[in-house]
C-alpha positions, 0 to 999 in steps of 0.5 A, a space after each residue: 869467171 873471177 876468184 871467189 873472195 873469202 872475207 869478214 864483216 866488220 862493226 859497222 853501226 848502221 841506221 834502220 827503218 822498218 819498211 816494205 819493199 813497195 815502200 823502198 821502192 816508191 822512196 827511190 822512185 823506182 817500179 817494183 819489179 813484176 816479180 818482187 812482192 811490194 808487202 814484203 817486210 824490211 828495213 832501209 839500212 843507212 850507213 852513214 860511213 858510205 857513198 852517199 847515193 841518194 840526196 833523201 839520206 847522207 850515207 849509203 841506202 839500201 833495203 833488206 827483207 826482214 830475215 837478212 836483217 835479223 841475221 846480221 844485225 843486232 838492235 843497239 837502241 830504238 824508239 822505246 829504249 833511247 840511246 842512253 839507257 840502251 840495252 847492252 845486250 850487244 854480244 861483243 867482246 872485247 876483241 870482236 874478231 875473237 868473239 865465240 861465235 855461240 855469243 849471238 844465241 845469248 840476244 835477248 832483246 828481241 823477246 818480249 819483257 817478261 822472257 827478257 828478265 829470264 834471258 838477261 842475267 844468263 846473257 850478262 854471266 855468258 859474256 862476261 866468261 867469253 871476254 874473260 876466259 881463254 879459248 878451249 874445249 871446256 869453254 865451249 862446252 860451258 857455253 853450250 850448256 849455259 845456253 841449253 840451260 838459258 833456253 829451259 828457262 826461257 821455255 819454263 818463262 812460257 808456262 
């Protein structure tokens, strides 16, 4: 058995497309498998930095469900909010590696507009002290309760 490797993602930007798996499947020609379910939701992830291996794309493509998307990547920009006024919601600071791991609970734009006017301010405020202030308790005790209080708002918003 070989050793198990601890390792850190890095920033990569990547190009998404919303698909099924039977999609995916049916776009590298291949059979779904009997056990896969073809109406499963997800995306095609391009990396334009990677091997190229399919002649449909020039980077490398894969597919991922819907929940391992979310879980590890944050939309930059899409059809409703071009490139250029993108929303800069993207929890990094300026050393990614040193970002405070809490960061990714400030992302705002996966709520819908009205929630995004609550939750953008506090988002903004959050990771401006995470890039200014240096790593401790009181910093991070600060951060946990400008989320607990950016949640009330959120929840508040609702009503």
């Amino acid at each position: 058995m070989s050793k198990m490797l601890l390792a850190r993602s890095v920033v990569i930007f990547i190009s998404a497309m919303a698909m099924t798996r039977q999609e995916y499947n049916d776009l590298r020609g291949w059979q779904l498998p009997d056990n896969e379910n073809g109406s499963d939701a997800g995306y095609l992830i391009e990396d334009p930095a990677g091997e190229q291996n399919t002649d449909k794309f020039k980077g490398f493509v894969n597919w991922l469900p819907k929940s391992e998307f979310e879980r590890k990547y944050i939309v930059e920009s899409d059809e409703k909010h071009p490139k250029e006024d993108a929303p800069k919601d993207i929890p990094i600071a300026q050393d990614p590696l040193k970002q405070s791991p809490i960061m990714q609970y400030f992302s705002y734009t996966h709520l819908p507009d009205k929630l995004q006017s609550v939750s953008k301010p506090i988002f903004e405020l959050a990771r401006q002290l995470d890039n200014s202030l240096n790593d401790g308790p009181e910093k991070s005790t600060g951060l946990r309760k400008l989320l607990e209080a950016k949640d009330c708002f959120v929840r508040q918003a609702l009503n």
